[in-house]
C-alpha positions in Angstrom: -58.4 24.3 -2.4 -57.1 21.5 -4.9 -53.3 22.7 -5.0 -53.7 22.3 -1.1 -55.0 18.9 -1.0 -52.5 17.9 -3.7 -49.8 19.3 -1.2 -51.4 17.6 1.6 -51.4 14.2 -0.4 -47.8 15.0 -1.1 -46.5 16.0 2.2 -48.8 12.3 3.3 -46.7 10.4 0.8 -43.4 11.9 1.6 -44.0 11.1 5.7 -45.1 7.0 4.6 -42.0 6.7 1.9 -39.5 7.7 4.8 -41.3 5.8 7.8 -41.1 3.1 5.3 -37.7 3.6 4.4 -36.3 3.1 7.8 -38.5 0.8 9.0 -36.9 -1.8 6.0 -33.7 -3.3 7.6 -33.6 -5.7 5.0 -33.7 -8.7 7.5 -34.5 -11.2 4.3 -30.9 -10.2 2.8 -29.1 -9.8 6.2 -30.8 -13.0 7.3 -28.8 -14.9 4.3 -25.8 -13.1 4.1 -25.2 -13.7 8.0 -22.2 -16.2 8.1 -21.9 -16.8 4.7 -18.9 -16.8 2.1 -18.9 -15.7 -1.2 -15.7 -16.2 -3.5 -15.4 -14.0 -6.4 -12.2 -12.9 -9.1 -9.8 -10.7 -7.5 -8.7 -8.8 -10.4 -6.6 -11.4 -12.2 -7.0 -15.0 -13.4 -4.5 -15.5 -10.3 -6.5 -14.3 -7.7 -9.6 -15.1 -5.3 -11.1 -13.1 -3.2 -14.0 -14.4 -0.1 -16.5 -12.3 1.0 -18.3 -13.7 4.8 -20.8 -11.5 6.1 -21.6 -11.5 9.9 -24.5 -9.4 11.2 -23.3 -5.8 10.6 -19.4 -6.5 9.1 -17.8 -8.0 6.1 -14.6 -9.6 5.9 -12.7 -9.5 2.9 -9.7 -11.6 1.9 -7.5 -13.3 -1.2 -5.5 -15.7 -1.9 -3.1 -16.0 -4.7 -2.0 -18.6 -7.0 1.6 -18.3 -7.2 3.8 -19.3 -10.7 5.3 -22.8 -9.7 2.1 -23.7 -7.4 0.3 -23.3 -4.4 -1.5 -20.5 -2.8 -0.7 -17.8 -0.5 -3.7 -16.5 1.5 -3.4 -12.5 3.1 -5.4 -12.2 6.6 -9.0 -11.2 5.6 -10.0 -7.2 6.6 -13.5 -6.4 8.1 -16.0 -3.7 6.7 -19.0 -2.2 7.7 -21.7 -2.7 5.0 -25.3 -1.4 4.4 -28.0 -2.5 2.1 -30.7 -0.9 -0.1 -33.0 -2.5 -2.2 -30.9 -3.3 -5.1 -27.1 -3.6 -3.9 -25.0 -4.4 -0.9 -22.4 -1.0 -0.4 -19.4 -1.3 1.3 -16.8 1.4 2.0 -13.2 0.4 1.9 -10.4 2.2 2.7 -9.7 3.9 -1.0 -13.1 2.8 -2.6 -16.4 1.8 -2.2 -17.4 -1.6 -3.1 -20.4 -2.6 -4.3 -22.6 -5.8 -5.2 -26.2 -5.9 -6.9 -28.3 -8.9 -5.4 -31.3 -10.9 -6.3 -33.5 -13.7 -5.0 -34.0 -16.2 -6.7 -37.0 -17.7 -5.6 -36.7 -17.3 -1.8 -32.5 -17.7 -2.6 -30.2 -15.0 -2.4 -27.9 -14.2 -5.2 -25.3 -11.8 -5.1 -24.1 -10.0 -8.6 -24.4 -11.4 -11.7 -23.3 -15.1 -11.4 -19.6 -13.7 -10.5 -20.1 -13.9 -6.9 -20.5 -18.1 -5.9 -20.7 -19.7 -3.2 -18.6 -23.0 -2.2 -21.7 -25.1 -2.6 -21.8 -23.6 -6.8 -18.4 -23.8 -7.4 -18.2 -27.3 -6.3 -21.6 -27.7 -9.0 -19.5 -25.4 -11.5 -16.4 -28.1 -11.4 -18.1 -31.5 -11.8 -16.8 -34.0 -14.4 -13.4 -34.4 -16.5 -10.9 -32.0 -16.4 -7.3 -32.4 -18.5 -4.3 -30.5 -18.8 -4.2 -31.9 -22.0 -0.3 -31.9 -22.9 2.3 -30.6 -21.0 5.8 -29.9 -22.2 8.4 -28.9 -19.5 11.8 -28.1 -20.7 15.4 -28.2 -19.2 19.2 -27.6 -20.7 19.3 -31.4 -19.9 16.1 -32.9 -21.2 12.2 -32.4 -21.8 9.5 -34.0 -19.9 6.2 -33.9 -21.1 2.9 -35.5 -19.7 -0.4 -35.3 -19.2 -3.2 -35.2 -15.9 -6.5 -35.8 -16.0 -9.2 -35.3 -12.7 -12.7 -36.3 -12.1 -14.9 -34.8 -9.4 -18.1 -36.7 -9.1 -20.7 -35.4 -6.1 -18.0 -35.3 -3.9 -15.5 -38.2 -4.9 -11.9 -37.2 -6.9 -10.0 -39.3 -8.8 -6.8 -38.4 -11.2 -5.4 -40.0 -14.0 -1.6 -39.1 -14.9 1.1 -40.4 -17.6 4.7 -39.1 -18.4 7.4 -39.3 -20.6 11.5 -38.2 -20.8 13.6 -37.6 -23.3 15.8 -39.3 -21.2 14.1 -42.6 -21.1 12.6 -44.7 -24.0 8.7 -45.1 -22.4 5.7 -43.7 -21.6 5.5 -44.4 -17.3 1.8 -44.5 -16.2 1.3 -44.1 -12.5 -2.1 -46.1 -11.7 -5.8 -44.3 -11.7 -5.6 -43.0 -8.0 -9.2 -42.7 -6.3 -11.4 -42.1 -5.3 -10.8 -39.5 -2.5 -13.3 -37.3 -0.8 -12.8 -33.2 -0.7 -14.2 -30.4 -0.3 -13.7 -26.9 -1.9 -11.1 -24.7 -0.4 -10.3 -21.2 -0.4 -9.0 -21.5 -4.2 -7.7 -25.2 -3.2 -9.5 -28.6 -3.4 -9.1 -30.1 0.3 -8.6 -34.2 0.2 -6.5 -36.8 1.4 -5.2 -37.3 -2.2 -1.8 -37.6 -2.4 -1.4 -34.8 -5.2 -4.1 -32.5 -4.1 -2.1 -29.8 -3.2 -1.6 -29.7 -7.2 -4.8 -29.3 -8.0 -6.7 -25.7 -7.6 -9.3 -23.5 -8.8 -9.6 -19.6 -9.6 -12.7 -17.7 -11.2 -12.1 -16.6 -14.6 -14.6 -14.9 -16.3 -16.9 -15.4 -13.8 -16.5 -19.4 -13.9 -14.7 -21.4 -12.0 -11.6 -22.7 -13.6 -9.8 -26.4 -12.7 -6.0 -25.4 -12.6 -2.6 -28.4 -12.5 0.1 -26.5 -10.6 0.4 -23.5 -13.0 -1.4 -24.5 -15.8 -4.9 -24.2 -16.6 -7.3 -26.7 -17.3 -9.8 -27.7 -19.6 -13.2 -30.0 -20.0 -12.9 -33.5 -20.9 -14.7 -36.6 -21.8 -12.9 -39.1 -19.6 -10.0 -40.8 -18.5 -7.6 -41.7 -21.6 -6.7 -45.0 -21.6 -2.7 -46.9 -22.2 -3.4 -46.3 -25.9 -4.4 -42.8 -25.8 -1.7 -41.9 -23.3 0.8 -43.6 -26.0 -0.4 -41.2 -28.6 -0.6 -38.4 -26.8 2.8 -38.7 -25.2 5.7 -41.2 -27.3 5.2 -39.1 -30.5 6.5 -35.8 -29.5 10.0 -37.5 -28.1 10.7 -40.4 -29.8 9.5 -39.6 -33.7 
C-alpha cells in the first residue's frame, strides 16, 4: 500500500511539473526582450554584433570596424528563439546560440555584463577619453598628434593638436563642442564635424572609445596649449 501511494504521489507530481511546464511562456522575459537591442563582441576587438528580439524572432547582425576607419554593417538575419528558465537558445544555421539571463530587480539582463544595451554603453563611455600620442609616418615626413573626447549625459566635445616634421609648430584646432549624439550601431551619431572618427567596439565585455583605428583610453581632461606643447614639439623638434 505505501509503494502505491508513493507512486501515486509521483505520477501527481510528474502531471503538475509538465502542466506547469507548458503553461510558463515566459511572458516576463518575452515581454522585455520584445523590440529590444542588445550589442555584444562579435568575435574580435573589430567587431559588433546587435541582437533585437520581436515577439517570436531574433535578428542578428555586425558591423565591422575597418583598418583606416569607418564601419561596414552586413544585413541583420532573423532566428527563431525559445526560452527556459535560465537561458535564451537560438538555433543558427551551423550552431546554436545561447544567452543566460537574469533580472535584476524587475530588469532584464542578458549574459554576464557582455550583452548591453544602447542606454549602458552610452553609461559605460561617459567622461575623458585620449588617444594619447599618435605617430603616423610617411617616406616624406611624420605627423604626430593627439585627440581627446568628452561625453557628458549626452553632450560631446573634442580636443585635438598636431604637429609635422614638416613645419616648425604645434597647430591647435579650437575645443569644438558641444554636440549632441546618440550611440550608434558601433558609431557615435552627432552633428560633429569629426564624428564619423570617432567609434566604439566591446572588448572584453566593455565598451571601448576608438579614433579612426586606434584605440582609446581614460583620461582626466582636456590638456591645455602647454600640455599639447609637451606632449607633441619634443618628439620632432629635439
Amino acid at each position: 500500500m505505501k509503494i502505491r501511494r508513493i507512486i501515486a504521489y509521483a505520477f501527481l507530481l510528474t502531471i503538475v511539473l509538465l502542466f506547469v511546464s507548458c503553461g510558463n511562456n515566459y511572458d516576463d522575459v518575452r515581454s522585455q526582450l520584445n523590440g529590444r537591442t542588445w550589442y555584444y563582441n562579435g568575435g574580435t576587438d573589430t567587431e559588433v554584433n546587435s541582437i533585437t528580439f520581436s515577439t517570436n524572432a531574433a535578428t542578428i547582425a555586425q558591423t565591422v570596424r575597418l583598418d583606416w576607419g569607418g564601419r561596414t554593417a552586413g544585413e541583420g538575419k532573423e532566428y527563431e528563439f525559445s526560452i527556459d528558465d535560465k537561458k535564451i537558445t537560438i538555433p543558427m544555421d551551423e550552431s546554436e546560440m545561447t544567452i543566460p539571463y537574469s533580472f535584476d530587480g524587475e530588469v532584464l539582463k542578458l549574459g554576464s555584463g557582455d550583452y548591453l544595451t544602447a542606454e549602458e554603453v552610452d553609461d559605460a563611455i561617459q567622461g575623458y577619453w585620449t588617444t594619447g600620442l599618435l605617430v603616423k609616418t610617411n617616406q616624406d615626413f611624420t605627423y604626430i598628434s593627439q585627440n581627446d573626447i568628452l561625453f557628458d549625459k549626452g553632450a560631446v566635445t573634442w580636443s585635438s593638436a598636431g604637429s609635422s616634421s614638416l613645419t616648425p609648430d604645434v597647430f591647435y584646432p579650437k575645443k569644438d563642442g558641444p554636440y549632441s549624439y546618440t550611440i550608434g550601431f558601433g558609431r557615435i551619431e552627432s552633428e560633429m564635424p569629426n564624428s564619423l572618427s570617432w567609434e566604439w567596439d566591446i572588448i572584453g565585455g566593455k565598451p571601448i572609445i576608438k579614433y579612426i583605428e586606434d584605440t582609446c583610453e581614460r583620461s582626466d581632461g582636456f590638456p591645455t596649449q602647454d600640455e599639447y606643447d609637451e606632449i607633441l614639439y619634443p618628439g620632432l623638434h629635439p
